[in-house]
C-alpha positions as CSV (number, residue, x, y, z in Angstrom):
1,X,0.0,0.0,0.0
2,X,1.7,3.2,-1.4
3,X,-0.5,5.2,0.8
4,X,1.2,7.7,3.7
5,X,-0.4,9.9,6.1
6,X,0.4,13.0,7.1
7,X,0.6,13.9,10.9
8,X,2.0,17.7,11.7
9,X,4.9,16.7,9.6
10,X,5.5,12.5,10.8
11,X,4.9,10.3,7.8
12,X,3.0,7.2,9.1
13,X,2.5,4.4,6.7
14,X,-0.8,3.7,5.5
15,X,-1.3,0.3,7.4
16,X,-1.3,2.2,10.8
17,X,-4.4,3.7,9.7
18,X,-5.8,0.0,8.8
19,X,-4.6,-0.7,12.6
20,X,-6.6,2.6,14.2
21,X,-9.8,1.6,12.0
22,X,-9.6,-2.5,12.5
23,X,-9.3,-1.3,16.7
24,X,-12.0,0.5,16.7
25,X,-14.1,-1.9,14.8
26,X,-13.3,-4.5,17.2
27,X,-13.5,-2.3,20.3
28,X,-17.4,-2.5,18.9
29,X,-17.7,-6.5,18.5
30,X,-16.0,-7.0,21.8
31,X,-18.8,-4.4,23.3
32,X,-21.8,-6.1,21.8
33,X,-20.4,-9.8,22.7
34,X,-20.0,-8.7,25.8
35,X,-23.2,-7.8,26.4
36,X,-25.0,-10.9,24.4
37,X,-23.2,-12.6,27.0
38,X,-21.3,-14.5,24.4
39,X,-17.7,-14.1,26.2
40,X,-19.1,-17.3,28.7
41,X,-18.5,-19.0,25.6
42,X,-14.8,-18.7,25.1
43,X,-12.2,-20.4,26.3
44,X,-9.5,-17.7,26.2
45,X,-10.8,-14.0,26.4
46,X,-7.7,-12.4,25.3
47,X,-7.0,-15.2,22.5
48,X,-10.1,-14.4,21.1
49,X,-10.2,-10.2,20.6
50,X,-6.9,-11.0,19.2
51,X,-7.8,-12.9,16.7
52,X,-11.0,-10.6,15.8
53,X,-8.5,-8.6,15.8
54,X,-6.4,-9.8,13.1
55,X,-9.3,-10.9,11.0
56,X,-10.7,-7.4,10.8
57,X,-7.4,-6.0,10.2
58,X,-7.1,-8.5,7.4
59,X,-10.4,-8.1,5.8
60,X,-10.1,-4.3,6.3
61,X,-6.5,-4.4,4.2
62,X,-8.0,-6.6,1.6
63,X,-10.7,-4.3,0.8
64,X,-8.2,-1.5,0.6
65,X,-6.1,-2.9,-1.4
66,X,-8.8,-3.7,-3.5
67,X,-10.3,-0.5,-4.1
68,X,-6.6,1.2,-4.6
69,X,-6.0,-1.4,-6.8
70,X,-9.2,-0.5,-9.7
């Protein structure tokens, strides 16, 4: 991904803003499983955000990459 962002003068690569925008996404699954009471379901708390975590991220760089890419 060739894109950069601009922030007062620090170049940060565009993949950080993938990060901030995949966070937030999950900071809203984990709220709403939380409250469906789905968490009493899980094994491993932590284990499983991550890995929300990372699929978000990935899905959210795919479709990036996808509409740079047309």
């Amino acid at each position: 991904m060739p894109l950069e962002l601009d922030l007062y003068g620090v170049y940060l690569p565009g993949f950080f803003g993938l990060m901030l925008a995949a966070h937030v996404v999950t900071l809203g699954i984990r709220y709403f499983a939380s409250r469906a009471g789905f968490y009493a379901l899980v094994w491993h708390r932590a284990l499983f955000d991550l890995s929300i975590y990372v699929l978000v991220l990935g899905a959210l760089f795919s479709l990036a990459s996808n509409l740079i890419s047309q």
